[in-house]
C-alpha positions as CSV (number, residue, x, y, z in Angstrom):
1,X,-73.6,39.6,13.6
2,X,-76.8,39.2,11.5
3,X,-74.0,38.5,7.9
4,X,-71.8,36.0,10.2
5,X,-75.1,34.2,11.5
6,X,-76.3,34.3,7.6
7,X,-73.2,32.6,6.1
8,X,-72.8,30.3,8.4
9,X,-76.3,29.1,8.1
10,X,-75.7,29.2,4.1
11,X,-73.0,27.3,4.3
12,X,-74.4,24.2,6.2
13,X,-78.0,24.2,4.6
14,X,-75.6,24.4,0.8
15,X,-72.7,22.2,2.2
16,X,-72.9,18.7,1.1
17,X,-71.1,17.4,4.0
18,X,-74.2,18.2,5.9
19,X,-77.0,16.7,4.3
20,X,-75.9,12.7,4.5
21,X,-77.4,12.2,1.1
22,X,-81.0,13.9,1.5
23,X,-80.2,16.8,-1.0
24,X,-80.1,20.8,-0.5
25,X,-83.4,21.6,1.2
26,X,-84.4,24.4,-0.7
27,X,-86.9,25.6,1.5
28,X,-85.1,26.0,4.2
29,X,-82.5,28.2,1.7
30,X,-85.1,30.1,0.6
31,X,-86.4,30.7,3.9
32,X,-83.4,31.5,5.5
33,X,-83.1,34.3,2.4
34,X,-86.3,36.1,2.8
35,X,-85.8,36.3,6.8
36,X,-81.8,37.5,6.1
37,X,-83.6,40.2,3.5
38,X,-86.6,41.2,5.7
39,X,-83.7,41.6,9.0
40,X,-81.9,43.6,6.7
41,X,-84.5,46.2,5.5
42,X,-85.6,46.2,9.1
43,X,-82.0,47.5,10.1
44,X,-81.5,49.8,6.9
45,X,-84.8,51.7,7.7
46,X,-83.7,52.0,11.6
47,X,-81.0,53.0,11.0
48,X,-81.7,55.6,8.5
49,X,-84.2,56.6,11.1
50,X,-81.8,57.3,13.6
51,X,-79.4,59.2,11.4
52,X,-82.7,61.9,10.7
53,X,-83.2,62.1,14.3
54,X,-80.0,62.8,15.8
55,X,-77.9,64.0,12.5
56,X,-80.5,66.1,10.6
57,X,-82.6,67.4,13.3
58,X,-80.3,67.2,16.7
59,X,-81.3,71.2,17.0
60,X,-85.4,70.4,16.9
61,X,-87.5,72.3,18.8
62,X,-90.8,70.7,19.7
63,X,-94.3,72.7,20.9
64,X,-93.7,74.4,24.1
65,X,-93.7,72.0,26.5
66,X,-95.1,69.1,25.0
67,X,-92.2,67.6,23.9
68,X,-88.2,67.6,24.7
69,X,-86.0,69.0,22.2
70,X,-83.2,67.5,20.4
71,X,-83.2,64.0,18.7
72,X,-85.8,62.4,21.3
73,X,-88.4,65.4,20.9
74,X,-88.1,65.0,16.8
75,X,-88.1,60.8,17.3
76,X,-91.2,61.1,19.6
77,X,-93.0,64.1,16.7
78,X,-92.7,61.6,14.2
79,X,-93.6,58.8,16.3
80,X,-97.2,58.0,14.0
81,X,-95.6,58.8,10.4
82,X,-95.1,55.5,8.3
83,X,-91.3,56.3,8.4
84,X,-91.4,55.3,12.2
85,X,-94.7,52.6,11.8
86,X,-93.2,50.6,9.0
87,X,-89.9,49.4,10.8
88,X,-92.0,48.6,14.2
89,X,-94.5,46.9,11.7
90,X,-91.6,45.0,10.0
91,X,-89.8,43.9,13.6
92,X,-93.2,42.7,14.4
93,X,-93.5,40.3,11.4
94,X,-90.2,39.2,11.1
95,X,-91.0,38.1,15.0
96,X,-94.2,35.8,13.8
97,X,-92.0,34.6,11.1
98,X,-89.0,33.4,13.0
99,X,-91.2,31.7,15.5
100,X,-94.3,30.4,13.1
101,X,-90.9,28.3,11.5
102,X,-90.0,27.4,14.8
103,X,-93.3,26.0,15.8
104,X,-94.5,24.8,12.0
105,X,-92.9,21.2,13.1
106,X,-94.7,20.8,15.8
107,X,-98.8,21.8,14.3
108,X,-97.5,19.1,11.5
109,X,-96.7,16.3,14.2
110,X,-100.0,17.1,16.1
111,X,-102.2,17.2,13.3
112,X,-100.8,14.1,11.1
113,X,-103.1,11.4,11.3
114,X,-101.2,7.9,12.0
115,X,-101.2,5.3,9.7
116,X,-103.8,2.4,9.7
């Protein structure tokens, strides 16, 4: 889903028929690029994360008692290792960056002194 939505974006902020003669807005393109990029890592790194819990180490045996066994027990044993932080981290910021765009408009309407 995260490609389609992507493309389609692409295509309207590079489609001429969009833009009624304003031009390609090239921040909004470059934008777009870094939060496609930053979704992506965020879903590699996931990903790869799940495929150590429940491919590599589906047979892990935690302390006695203290934690489950299986993929859960090794997920919750690595829970504080920068393999597990980063992605959280990166889901985190990619948050404040989707809605810092979305609210940008508005801090530059309240804080734009009218004309004398």
């Amino acid at each position: 889903m995260l490609i389609v939505l992507f493309f389609k974006c692409m295509t309207a902020l590079l489609s001429s028929a969009y833009h009624r003669g304003e031009g390609i807005k090239w921040n909004l393109v470059s934008y777009t690029v870094v939060m496609f990029s930053w979704a992506t890592v965020l879903t590699g790194m996931d990903l790869d994360i799940q495929s150590i819990s429940h491919i590599d180490n589906r047979e892990f045996t935690g302390p006695e008692g203290l934690l489950p066994s299986g993929p859960l027990g090794y997920f919750l044993s690595i829970y504080l290792k920068p393999i597990n932080v980063i992605p959280n981290a990166a889901f985190v910021v990619g948050g404040w960056l989707a809605d810092g765009f979305l609210v940008s408009p508005l801090f530059d309407a309240a804080f734009t002194l009218p004309a004398v």
